[in-house]
VOTOR-967623 format. One record per residue (C-alpha): x, y, z negated. Coordinates in steps of 0.02 Angstrom, whole numbers, m for minus. Layout:
BEGIN
{node {X; Y; Z}}
...
***
This chain:
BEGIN
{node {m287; 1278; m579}}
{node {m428; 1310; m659}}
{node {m500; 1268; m865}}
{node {m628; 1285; m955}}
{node {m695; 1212; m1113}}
{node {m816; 1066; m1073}}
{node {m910; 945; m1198}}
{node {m928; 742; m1185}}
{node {m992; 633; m1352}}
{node {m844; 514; m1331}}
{node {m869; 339; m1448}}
{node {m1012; 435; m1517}}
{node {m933; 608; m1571}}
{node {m989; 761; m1506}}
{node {m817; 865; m1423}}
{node {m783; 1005; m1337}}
{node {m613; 1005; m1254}}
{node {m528; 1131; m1146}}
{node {m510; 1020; m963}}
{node {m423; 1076; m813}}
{node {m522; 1023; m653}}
{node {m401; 907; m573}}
{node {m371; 821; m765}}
{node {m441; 647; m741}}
{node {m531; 567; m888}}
{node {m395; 452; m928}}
{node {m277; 597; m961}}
{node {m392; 694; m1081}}
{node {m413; 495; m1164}}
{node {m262; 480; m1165}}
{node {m159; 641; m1188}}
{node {m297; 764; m1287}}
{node {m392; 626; m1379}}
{node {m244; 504; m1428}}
{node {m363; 374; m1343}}
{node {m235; 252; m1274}}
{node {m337; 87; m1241}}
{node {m356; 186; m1081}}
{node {m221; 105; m987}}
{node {m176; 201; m838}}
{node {m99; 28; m715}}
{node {m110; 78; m543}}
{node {m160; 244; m557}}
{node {m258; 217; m376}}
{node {m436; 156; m469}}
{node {m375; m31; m392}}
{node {m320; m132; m551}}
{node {m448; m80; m673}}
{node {m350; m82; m821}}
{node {m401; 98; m838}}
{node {m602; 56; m854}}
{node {m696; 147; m987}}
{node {m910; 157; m974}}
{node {m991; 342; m932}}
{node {m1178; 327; m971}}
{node {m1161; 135; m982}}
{node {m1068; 121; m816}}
{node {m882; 52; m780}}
{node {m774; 183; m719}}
{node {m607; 191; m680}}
{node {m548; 325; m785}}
{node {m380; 363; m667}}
{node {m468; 396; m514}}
{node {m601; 507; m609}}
{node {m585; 702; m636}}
{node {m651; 751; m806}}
{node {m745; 896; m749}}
{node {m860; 781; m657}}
{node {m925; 681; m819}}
{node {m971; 844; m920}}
{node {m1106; 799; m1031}}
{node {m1062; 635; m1009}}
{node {m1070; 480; m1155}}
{node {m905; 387; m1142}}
{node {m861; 243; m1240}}
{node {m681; 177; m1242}}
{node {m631; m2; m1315}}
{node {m568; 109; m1486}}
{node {m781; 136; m1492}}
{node {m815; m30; m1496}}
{node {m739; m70; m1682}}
{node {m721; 88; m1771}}
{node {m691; 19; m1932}}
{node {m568; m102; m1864}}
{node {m668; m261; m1831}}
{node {m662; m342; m1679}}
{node {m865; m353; m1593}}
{node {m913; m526; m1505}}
{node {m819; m475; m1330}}
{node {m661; m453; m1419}}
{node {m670; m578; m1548}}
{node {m707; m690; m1370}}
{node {m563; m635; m1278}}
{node {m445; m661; m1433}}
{node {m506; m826; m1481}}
{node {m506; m918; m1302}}
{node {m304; m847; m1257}}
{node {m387; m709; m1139}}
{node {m264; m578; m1208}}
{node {m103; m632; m1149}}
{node {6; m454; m1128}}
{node {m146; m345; m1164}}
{node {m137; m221; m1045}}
{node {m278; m260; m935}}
{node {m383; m313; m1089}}
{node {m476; m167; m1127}}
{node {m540; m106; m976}}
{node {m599; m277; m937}}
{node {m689; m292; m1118}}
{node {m761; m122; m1071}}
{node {m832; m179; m898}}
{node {m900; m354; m1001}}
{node {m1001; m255; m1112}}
{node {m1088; m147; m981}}
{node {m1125; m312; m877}}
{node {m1200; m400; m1056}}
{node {m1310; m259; m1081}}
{node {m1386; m275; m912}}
{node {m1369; m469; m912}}
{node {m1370; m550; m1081}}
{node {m1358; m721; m998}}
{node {m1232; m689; m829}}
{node {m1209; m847; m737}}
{node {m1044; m878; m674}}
{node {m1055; m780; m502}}
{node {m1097; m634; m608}}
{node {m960; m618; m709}}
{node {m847; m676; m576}}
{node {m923; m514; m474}}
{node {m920; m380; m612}}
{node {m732; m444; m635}}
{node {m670; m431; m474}}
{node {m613; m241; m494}}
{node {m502; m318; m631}}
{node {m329; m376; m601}}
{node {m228; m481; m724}}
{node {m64; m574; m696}}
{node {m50; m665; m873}}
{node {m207; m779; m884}}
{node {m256; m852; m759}}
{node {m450; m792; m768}}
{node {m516; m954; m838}}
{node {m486; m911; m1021}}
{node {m578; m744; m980}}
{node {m720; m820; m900}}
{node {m740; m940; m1070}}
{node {m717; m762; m1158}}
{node {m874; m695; m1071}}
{node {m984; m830; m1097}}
{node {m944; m862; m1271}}
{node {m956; m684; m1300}}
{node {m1145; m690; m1212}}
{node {m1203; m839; m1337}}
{node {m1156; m746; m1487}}
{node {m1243; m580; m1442}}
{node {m1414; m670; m1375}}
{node {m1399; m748; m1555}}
{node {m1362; m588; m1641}}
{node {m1500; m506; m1547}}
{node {m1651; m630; m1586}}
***
């Protein structure tokens, strides 16, 4: 087993943490970092729950080895309100019920904001297909599907 110190700006900060090769990403989250949004589900890269953005991209974070995303910007859902207010995606997901237990929340707020930065207006299809690596027992899917699209409107009118 081999380490070595490696650096990643992770929700904006600059580190450099000492990484085994066969760590994956949601271990050094999770165990080095305290970064525990980072749910690790399935821990076979199938439910998603795990989902954090490298360079703007979803990745599941338990099926990922560290070493690979040296260098690498990640953002986790504790990036996305550092002073402790919710953004539009989560404010979204709160306010139409797409919450429920929580545990496949934040990976699936993660994967929403990479698919509004590519598509500030997703039509259903869209959002449907950028879900689909997302599995959640509680909801049902149509409260999170509300979530997405009410979470669109308000950044397009943030944005102009």
């Amino acid at each position: 087993m081999s380490t070595r110190e490696r650096s990643y700006t992770i929700n904006g900060v600059t580190r450099r943490l000492v990484v085994a090769d066969e760590q994956t990403l949601a271990e050094m989250l999770r165990e080095q970092l305290g970064l525990t949004g980072c749910k690790v589900g399935c821990d076979q890269a199938v439910c998603g729950a795990c989902t954090v953005l490298v360079d703007g991209i979803p990745v599941t974070a338990c099926a990922c080895f560290a070493a690979m995303v040296e260098g690498a910007t990640i953002e986790t859902i504790e990036g996305l309100s550092p002073r402790g207010q919710l953004d539009a995606v989560q404010q979204a997901f709160v306010e139409c019920g797409a919450v429920q237990c929580g545990f496949c929340t934040a990976g699936m707020i993660m994967s929403v904001h990479a698919l509004l930065r590519r598509d500030a207006n997703p039509d259903e299809a869209t959002i449907r297909h950028w879900l689909e690596a997302h599995v959640c027992r509680c909801t049902g899917y149509s409260a999170i599907l509300d979530a997405v699209r009410i979470a669109a409107r308000r950044m397009a009118r943030e944005a102009a």
